[in-house]
Each structure stands twice: as C-alpha cells, then as structure tokens.
C-alpha positions as CSV (number, residue, x, y, z in Angstrom):
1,X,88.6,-58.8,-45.9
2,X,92.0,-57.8,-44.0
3,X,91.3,-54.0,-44.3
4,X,92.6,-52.4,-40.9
5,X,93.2,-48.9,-42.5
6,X,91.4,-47.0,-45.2
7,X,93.3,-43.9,-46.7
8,X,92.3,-41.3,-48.9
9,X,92.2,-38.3,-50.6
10,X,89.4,-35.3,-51.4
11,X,86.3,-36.9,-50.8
12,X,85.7,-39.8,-49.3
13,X,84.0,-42.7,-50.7
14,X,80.7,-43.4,-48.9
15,X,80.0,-46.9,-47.7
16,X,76.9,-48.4,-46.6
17,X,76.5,-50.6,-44.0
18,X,76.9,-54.2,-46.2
19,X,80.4,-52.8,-47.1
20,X,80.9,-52.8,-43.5
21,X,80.2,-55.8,-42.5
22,X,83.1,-57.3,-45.0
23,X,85.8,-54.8,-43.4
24,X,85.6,-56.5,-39.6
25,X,88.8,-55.3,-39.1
26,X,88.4,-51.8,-39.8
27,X,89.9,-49.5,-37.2
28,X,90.5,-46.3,-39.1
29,X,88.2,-44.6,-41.7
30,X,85.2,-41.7,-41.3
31,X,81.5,-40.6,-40.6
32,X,79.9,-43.0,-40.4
33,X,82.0,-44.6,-38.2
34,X,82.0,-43.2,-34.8
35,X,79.1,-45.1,-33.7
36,X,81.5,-48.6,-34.6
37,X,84.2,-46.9,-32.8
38,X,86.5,-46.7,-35.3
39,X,89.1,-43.7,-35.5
40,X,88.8,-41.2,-37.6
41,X,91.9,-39.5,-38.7
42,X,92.9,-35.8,-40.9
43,X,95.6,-33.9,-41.4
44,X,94.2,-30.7,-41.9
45,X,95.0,-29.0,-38.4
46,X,98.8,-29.7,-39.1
47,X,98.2,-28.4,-42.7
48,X,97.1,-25.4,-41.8
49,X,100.5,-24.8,-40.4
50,X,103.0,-24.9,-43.8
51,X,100.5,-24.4,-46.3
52,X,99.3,-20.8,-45.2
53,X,102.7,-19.6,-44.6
54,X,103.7,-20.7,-48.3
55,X,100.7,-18.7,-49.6
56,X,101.8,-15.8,-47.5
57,X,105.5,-15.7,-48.7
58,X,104.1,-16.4,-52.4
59,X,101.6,-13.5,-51.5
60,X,104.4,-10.9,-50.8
61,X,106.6,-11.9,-53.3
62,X,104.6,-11.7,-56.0
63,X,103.5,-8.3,-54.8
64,X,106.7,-7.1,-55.3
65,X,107.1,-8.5,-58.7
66,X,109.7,-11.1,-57.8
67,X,108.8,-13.3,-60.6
68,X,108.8,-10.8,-63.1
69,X,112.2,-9.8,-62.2
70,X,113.2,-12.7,-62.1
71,X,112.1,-13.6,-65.3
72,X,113.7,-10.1,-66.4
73,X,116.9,-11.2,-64.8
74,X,117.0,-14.5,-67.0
75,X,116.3,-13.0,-70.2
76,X,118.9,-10.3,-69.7
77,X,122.6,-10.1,-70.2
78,X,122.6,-6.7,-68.9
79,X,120.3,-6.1,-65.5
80,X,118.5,-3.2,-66.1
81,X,118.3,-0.9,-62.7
82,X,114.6,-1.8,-61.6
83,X,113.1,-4.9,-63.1
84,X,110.0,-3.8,-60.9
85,X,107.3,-1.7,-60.4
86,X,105.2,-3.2,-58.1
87,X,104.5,-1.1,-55.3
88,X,104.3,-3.7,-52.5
89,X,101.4,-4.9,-50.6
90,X,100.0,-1.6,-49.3
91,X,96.2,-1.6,-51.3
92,X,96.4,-4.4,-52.6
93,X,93.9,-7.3,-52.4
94,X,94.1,-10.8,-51.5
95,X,90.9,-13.2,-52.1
96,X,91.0,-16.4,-50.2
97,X,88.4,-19.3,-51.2
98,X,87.4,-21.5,-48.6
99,X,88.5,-19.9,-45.4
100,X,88.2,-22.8,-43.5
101,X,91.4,-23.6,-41.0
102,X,94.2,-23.2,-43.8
103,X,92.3,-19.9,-45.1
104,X,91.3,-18.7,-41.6
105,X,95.6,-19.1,-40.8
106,X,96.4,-17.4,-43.8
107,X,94.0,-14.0,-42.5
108,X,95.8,-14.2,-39.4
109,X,98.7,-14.1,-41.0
110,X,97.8,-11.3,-43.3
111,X,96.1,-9.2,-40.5
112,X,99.7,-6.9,-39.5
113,X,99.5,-6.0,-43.8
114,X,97.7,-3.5,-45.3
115,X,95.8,-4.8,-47.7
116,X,92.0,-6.1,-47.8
117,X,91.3,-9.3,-47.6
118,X,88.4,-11.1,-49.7
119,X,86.8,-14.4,-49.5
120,X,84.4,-16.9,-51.1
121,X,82.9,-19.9,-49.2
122,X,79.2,-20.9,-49.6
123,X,79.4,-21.3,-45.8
124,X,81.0,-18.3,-44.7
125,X,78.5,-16.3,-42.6
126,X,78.1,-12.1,-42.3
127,X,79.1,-12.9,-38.4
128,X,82.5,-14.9,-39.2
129,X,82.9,-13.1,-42.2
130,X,83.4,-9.7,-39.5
131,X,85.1,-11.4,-37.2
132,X,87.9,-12.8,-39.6
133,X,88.1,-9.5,-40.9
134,X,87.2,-10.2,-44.6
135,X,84.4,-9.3,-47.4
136,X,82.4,-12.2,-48.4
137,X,82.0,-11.9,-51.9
138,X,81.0,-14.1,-54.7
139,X,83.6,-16.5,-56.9
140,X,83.6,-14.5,-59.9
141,X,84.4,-11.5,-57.4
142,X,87.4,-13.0,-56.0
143,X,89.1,-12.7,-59.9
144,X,88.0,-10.1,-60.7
145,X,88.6,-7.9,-58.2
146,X,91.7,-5.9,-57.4
C-alpha cells in the first residue's frame, strides 16, 4: 500500500504488527510507532488555546443571562427594562470534565473569577486536583451541582 499519512479522529484504530508491514511507507501515525520511527502528530496543545477561551466567554455570558435576554429581546416588540436576573458569576459554579490541557486552560482562565470550580476525570488525583484549584467530584456531581 501507498499510505504515507494516517489521519484521524477520537480514538485511534489499533493496528497490529501484520497491518504494518503492508503500510512501508508510513511516516505519520501513533503508539505504536515510535519504535519504527514514525512521527506522531496532535493538535491538542494548539487546541487548548481557542477552545478554552470559547468556553470561558460562553461561561460569563450565560451567567449573566445573555441568552435568555436575548431570546426575550426576539420575542418582544416592546424591550422590557431588565430581561435578566442573573447575578453574574460571583458564587457560581463551573464543573469541567476532563481537565486535561483544554480543561486545565480553562481553570487558569477562570482562576481571577469568583466562582468554584468542579471537575470530573477518572484520572484526576487529590494532589493535581489542589494544585489546579478544583474539587474532584463524581459525574453525576458535576450536574447536579450548583
């Protein structure tokens, strides 16, 4: 086969070594592959740059209400005075699953705001945990709580 490149999404599909041995030309892939010196490629360090900052704006927007007043503001011939109540972020609570390198942005991001942050990952330990400045809590936790 003429595969140079193998792209993908999610997980990746695991090949054993017969499959291998049809891809000579394979220069790009992953584990198990650094031992054939072949390069092994992600984006998720330059992800971690737009994606937390959209959860962030979407974060303080929509602890403000802006949806909801927007919504109100489409619906409406007359604009009522305040389309809102939300408070703002002060107390409020943001769960994050998976604080890996987008999550882990996103508390960095979120450390200057007063709110507590929450987070599930089967990984996450007590000691990272404290030093991202978050409560580990279960799944079900993170919708639940408030």
């Amino acid at each position: 086969m003429d595969v140079e490149v193998i792209f993908a999404t999610g997980s990746m599909p695991r090949f054993a070594n017969h499959h291998f041995s049809r891809m000579l030309g394979l220069k790009a892939f992953a584990e198990p592959l650094i031992p054939r010196d072949v390069t092994l490629v992600s984006a998720w360090g330059i992800n971690a740059i737009p994606i937390p900052e959209m959860c962030l704006s979407q974060i303080l927007l929509s602890s403000r209400g802006y949806s909801r007043a927007i919504r109100g503001i489409e619906t409406c011939r007359r604009p009522k005075r305040r389309f809102s109540r939300a408070p703002g972020i002060f107390g409020e609570t943001v769960g994050v699953i998976g604080p890996g390198k987008i999550g882990a942005r996103l508390r960095t991001l979120l450390a200057d705001c007063p709110i507590k942050v929450i987070a599930n990952d089967p990984f996450l330990t007590p000691e990272r945990a404290t030093e991202m400045g978050v409560e580990s809590v279960t799944l079900r936790e993170v919708f639940k709580r408030r």
